[in-house]
N, C-alpha and C positions, 0 to 999 in steps of 0.2 A: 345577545347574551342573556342569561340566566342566572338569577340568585339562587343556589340553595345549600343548605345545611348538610355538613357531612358527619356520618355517625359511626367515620373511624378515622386514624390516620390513613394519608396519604401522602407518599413520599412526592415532593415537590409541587403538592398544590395545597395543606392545609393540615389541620388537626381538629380531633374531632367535635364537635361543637360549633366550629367556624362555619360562619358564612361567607361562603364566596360564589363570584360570577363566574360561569363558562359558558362555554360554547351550549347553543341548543340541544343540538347533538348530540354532545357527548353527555348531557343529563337526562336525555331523551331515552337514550338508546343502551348507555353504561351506565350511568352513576345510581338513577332510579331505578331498573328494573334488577341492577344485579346489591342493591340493600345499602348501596355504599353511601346514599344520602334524601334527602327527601324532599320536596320543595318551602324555599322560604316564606308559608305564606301564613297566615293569622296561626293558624294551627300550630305548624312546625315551629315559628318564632317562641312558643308558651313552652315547647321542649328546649332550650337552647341551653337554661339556664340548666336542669337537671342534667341535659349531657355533657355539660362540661365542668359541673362537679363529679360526675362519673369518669370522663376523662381524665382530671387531675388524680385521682387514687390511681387508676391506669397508670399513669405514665412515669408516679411512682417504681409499679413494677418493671414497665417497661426497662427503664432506665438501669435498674437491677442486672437484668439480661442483659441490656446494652455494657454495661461495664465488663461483667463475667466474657462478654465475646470480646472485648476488646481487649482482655489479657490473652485468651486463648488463639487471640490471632496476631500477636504480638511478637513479633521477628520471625514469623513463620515463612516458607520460601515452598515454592510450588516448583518442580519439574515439567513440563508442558514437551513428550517428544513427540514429531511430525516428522512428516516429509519435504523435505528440502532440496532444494538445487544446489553445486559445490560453490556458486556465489550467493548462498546464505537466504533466498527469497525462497519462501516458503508458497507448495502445490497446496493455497491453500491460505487460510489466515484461526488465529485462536483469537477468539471473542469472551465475551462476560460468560455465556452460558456454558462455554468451554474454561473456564478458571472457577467456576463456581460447582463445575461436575468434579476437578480434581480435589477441590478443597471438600467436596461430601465423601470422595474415597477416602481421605484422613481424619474422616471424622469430625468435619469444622461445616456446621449446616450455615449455608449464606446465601443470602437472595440476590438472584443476579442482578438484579434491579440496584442494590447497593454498591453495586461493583461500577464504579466511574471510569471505565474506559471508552475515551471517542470514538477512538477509532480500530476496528481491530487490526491485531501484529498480524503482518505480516513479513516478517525479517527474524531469522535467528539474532539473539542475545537476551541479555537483562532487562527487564523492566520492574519497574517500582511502579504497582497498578494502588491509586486510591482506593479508598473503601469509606462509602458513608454508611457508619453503624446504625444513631440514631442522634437524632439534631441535630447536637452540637459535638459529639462524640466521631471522632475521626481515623484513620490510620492507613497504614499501607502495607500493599506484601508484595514482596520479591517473586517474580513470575521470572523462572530460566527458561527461554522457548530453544531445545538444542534439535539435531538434526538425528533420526530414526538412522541407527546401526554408527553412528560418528557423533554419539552423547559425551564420550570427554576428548572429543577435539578441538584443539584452541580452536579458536574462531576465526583469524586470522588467518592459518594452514586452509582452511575449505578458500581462504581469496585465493591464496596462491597455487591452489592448486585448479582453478577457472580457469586459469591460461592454455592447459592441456588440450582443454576439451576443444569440441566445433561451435559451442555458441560464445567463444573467448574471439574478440578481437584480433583478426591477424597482425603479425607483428610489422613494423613497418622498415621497410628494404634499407640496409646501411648506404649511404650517400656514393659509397666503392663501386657498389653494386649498380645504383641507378647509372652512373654515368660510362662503367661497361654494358647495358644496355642498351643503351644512348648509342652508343660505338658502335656496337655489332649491329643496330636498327638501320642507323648511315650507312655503314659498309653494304648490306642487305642492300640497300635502294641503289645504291651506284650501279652495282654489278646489275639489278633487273633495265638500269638504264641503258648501258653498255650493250645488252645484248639486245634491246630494244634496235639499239643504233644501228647494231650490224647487219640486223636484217633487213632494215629500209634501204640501207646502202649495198646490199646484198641484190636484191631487187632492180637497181636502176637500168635507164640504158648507158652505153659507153659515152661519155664525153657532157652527158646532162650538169650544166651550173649546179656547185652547190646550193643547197636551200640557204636565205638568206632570213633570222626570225630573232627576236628580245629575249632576252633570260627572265622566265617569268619567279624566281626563287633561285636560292642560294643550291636547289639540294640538282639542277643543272636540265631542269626541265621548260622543253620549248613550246612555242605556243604561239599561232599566228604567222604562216608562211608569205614571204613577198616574193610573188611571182610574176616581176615585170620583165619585162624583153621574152 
């Protein structure tokens, strides 16, 4: 890890003036060469104080903007339409950068980085997506995700209509049904027995003993001939 001084805010690692540790890496390779902070060492410690009376009149303004967006996004409700399957899962999911494109079409500029959502939607309905403005400054918007060409259909109607299709569940055989299958499957095997019979006995010679053998199942099939004498 790595001490160094940052010379702006950063959402979720600091403000500017602070000192904090990270990774090598990421001071190596991002935070120093792209101006966002500089290393903690005799030097940079002698700015700390000057950047964070410079910070504190910032954040002044900051804070300004932050309230002004927090009325302007206040009970606002976004439309999000896609492409959807008629059981409501979405070819596809809406992310931060995708609720943060609709909200620049209405004219509400927001960084998608503010926008707290985990995980992207993927499912038709409503969602109440967080919003971190600035600090301590919080709020939320109403995100509708509906389905491309079926925008006011209840949501419930595209369940009920899943059942139509081929990737719906087949419905399952009323119990009437099973056990007239059952019937006609039995009846089926007797008759192929039957005729099984008649042709063995068909075949013999005149006067040959019947065969003599165990019932190996109920449905009248034999198995294992005793042929003594």
């Amino acid at each position: 890890m790595r001490e160094v001084i940052l010379k702006t805010d950063i959402y979720k690692l600091g403000d500017r003036g602070d000192v904090v540790r990270v990774a090598h890496g990421y001071a190596r390779n991002y935070l120093i060469p792209q101006g966002l902070a500089i290393p903690a060492d005799k030097g940079g410690l002698k700015q700390v104080a000057a950047m964070r009376a410079a910070a504190a009149k910032e954040a002044v303004r900051l804070r300004g903007n932050a309230e002004m967006q927090f009325e302007a996004l206040k009970d606002v409700v976004i439309r999000m339409v896609v492409r959807a399957s008629l059981n409501n899962q979405l070819y596809g999911s809406v992310t931060s950068r995708d609720i943060a494109r609709k909200l620049a079409e209405q004219g509400l500029e927001l960084n998608r980085r503010r926008i707290d959502l985990t995980t992207p939607i993927r499912t038709l309905g409503d969602y109440d997506v967080p919003v971190h403005i600035y600090k301590d400054i919080r709020t939320t918007i109403k995100v509708e995700v509906r389905a491309e060409g079926r925008e006011e259909e209840p949501l419930g109607r595209s369940q009920r209509l899943a059942a139509q299709f081929e990737f719906a569940p087949a419905p399952e055989p009323e119990p009437d049904e099973e056990l007239e299958e059952g019937a006609e499957g039995a009846e089926a095997a007797g008759e192929e027995a039957e005729g099984t019979e008649g042709t063995e006995d068909a075949g013999g010679e005149p006067g040959e003993p019947e065969p003599v053998g165990e019932v190996a199942s109920e449905g009248g099939l034999l198995e294992g001939w005793d042929r003594e004498g």
